[in-house]
Rosetta silent file (secondary structure, phi, psi, omega in degrees, C-alpha in Angstrom):
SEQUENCE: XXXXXXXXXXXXXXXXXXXXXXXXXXXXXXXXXXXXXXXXXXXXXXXXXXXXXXXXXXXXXXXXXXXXXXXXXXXXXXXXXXXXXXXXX
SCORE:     score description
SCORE:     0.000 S_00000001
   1 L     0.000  113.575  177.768  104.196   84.399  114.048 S_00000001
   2 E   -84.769  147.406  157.654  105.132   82.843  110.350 S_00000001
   3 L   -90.626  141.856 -165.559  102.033   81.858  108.285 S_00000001
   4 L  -125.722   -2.656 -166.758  102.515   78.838  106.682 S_00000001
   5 L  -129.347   27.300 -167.412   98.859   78.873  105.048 S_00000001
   6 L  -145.113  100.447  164.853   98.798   82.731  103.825 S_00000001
   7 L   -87.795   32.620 -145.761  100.532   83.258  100.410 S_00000001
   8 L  -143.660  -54.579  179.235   99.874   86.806  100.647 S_00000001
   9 E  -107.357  142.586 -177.967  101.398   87.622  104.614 S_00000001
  10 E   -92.365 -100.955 -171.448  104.818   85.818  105.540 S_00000001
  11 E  -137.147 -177.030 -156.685  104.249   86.560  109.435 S_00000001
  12 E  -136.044  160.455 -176.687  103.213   89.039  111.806 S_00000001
  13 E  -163.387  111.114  167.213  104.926   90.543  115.009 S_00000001
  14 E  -106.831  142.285  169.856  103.176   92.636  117.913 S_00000001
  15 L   -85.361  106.252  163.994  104.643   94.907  120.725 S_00000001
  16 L   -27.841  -67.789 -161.933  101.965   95.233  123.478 S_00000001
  17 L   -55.597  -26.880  144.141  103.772   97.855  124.753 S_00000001
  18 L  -100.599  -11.357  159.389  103.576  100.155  122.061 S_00000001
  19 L    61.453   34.211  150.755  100.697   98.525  120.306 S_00000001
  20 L   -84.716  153.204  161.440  102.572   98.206  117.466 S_00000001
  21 E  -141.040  147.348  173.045  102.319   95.495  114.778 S_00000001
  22 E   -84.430  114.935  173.940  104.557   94.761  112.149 S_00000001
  23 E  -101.127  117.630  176.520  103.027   92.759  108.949 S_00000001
  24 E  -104.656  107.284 -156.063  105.501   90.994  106.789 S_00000001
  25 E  -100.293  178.872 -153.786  104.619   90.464  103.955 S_00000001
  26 L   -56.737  -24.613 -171.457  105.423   87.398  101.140 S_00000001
  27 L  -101.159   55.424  160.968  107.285   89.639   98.730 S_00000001
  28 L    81.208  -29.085  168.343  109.369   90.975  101.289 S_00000001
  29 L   -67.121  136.172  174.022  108.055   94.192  102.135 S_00000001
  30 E  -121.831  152.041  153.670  106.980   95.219  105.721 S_00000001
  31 E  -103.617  129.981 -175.843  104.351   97.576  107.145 S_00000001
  32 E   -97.888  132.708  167.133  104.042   98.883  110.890 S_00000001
  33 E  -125.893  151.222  178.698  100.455  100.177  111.918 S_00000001
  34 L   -78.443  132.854  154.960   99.945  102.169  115.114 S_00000001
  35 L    62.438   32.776  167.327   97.671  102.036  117.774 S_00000001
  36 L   -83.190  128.922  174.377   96.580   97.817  117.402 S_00000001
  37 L   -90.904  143.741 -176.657   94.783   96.902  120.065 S_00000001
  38 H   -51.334  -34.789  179.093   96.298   93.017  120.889 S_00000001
  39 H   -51.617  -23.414  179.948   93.041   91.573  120.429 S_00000001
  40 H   -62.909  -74.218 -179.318   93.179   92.459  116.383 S_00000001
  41 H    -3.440  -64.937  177.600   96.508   90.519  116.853 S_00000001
  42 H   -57.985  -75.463  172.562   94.880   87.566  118.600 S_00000001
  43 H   -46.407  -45.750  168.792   92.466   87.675  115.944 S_00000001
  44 H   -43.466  -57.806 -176.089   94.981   87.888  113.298 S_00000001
  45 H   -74.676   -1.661 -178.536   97.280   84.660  113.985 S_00000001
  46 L  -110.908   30.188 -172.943   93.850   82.504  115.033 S_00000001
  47 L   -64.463  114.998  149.896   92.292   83.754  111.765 S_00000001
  48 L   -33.006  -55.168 -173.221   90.633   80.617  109.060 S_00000001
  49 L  -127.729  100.619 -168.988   92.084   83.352  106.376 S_00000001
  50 H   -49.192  -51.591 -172.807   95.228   85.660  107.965 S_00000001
  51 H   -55.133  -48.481  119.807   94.789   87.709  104.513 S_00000001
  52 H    40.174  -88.217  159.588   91.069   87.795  105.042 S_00000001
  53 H   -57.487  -68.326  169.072   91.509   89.410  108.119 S_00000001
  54 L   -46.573   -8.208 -169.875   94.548   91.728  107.879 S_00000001
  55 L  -107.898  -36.318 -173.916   92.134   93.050  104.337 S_00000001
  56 L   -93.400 -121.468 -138.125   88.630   93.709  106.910 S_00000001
  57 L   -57.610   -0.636 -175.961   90.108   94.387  110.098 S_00000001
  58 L  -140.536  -58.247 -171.748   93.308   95.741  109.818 S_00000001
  59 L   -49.052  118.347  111.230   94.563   97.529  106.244 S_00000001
  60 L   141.269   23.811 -178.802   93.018  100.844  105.889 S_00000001
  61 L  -144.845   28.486  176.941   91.697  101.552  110.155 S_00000001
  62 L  -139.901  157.195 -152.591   95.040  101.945  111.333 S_00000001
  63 L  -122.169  161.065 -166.046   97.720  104.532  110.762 S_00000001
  64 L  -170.807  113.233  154.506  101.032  102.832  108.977 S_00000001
  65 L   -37.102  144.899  169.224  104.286  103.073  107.943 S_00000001
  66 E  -102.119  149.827  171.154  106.750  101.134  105.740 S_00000001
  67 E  -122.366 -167.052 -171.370  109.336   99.848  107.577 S_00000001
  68 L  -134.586   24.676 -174.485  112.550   98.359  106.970 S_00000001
  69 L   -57.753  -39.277 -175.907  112.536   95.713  109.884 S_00000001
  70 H   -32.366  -71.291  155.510  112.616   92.709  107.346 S_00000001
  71 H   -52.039  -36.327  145.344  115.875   92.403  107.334 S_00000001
  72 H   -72.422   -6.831 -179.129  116.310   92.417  111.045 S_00000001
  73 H   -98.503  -40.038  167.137  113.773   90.328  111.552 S_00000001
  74 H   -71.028  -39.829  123.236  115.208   87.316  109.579 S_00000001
  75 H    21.918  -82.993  178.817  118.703   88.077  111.073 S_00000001
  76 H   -76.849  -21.925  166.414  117.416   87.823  114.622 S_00000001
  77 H   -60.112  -52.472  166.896  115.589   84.945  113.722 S_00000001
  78 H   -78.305    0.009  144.285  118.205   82.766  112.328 S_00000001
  79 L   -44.394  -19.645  176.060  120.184   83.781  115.127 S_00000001
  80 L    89.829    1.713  179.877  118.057   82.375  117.833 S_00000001
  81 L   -95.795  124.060 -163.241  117.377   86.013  119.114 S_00000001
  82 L  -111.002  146.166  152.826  114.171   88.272  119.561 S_00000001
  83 L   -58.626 -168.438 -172.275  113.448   91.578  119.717 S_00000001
  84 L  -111.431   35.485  172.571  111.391   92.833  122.662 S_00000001
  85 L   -98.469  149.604  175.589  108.396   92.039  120.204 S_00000001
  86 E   -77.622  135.633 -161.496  105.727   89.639  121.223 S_00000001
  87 L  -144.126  105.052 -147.639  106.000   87.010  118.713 S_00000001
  88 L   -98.042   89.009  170.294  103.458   84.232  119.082 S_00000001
  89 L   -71.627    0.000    0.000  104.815   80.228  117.575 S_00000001
């Protein structure tokens, strides 16, 4: 899911299946956190303020990684192709 109203998160991308979510953020950098239950998800993309959210509800109650996904994730994107992530438009 790209934010088009969040200068702060570019988009967001959850697995169910692993209850991961990736947050990508505007300057390029990404972070995975562990163990998201989908509703924080759900909450995230229907959010008034994505940043908001992702600063109370998500940053600092989740365990989290940097990843290096960025680059595959714009890749498979202009490509017309997804990962096996749930990706919510």
């Amino acid at each position: 899911m790209e934010f088009q109203k969040s200068s702060v998160i570019h988009a967001a991308e959850y697995d169910a299946a692993s209850r991961t979510l990736d947050i990508i953020f505007s300057n390029g950098s990404c972070i995975t956190y562990f163990g998201v239950p989908g509703r924080e998800y759900e909450g995230l993309v229907n959010a008034a303020s994505v940043a908001e959210y992702f600063k109370t509800r998500i940053r600092g109650r989740y365990a989290c990684e940097e990843c290096v996904e960025t680059r595959r994730w714009r890749s498979t994107k202009n490509a017309g192709t997804r990962r096996s992530r749930r990706t919510i438009h």
